[in-house]
N, C-alpha and C positions, 0 to 999 in steps of 0.2 A: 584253860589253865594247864600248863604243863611247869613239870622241873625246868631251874634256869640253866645248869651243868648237867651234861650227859656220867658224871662222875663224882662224888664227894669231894675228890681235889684234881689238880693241876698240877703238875710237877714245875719246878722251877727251871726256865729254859726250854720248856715243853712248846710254848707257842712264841718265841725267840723271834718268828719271823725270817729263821734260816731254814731254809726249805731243798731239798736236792729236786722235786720234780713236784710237778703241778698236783700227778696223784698223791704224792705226801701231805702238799699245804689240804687236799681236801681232806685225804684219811686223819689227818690231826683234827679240823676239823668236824669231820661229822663223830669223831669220839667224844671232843669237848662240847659241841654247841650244837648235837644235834635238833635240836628244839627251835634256837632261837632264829638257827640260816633260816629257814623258809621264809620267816617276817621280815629279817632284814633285807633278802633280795626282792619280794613282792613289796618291801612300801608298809606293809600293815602296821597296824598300831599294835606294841608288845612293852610290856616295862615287866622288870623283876622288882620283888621283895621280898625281905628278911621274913623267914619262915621258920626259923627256930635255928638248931646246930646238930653235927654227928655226935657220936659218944666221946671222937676225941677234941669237940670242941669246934670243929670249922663251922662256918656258916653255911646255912642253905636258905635256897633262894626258890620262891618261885615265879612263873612268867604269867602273868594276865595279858591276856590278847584280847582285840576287838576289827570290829571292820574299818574297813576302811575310811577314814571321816570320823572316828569316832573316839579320842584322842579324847576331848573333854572325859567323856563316860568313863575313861580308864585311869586318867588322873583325878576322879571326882572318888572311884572305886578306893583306888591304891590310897586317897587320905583317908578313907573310912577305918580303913585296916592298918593303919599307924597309929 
């Protein structure tokens, strides 16, 4: 279980997809998602869910992980807690 955002928000146009250098697209992301890059370049099984809100209301999310193959367990998990 980790946070699903490295940060309460995202700025608008923050991850726009316009990038000046390769170190940028990564430093943008390991601010925003440092959590979640590991799962999505290994393959692993990761999903987020609604885990309450800040004080000024945004949502937070968190990530449940599992091994590899284990995709069932995590969507069996994640309806438990909806």
């Amino acid at each position: 279980m980790t946070p699903t955002l490295g940060r309460p928000t995202i700025g608008l146009g923050v991850l726009a997809g316009e990038v000046t250098s390769m170190d940028d697209y990564l430093r943008r992301n390991s601010e925003s998602f440092p959590f979640s890059f590991l799962f999505n370049v290994t393959g692993w099984a990761a999903l987020s869910v609604p885990a309450g809100t800040t004080e000024a209301g945004h949502p937070i999310g968190v990530q449940l992980a599992a091994r590899p193959g284990r995709e069932l367990a995590l969507l069996r998990l994640a309806g438990e807690l909806a």
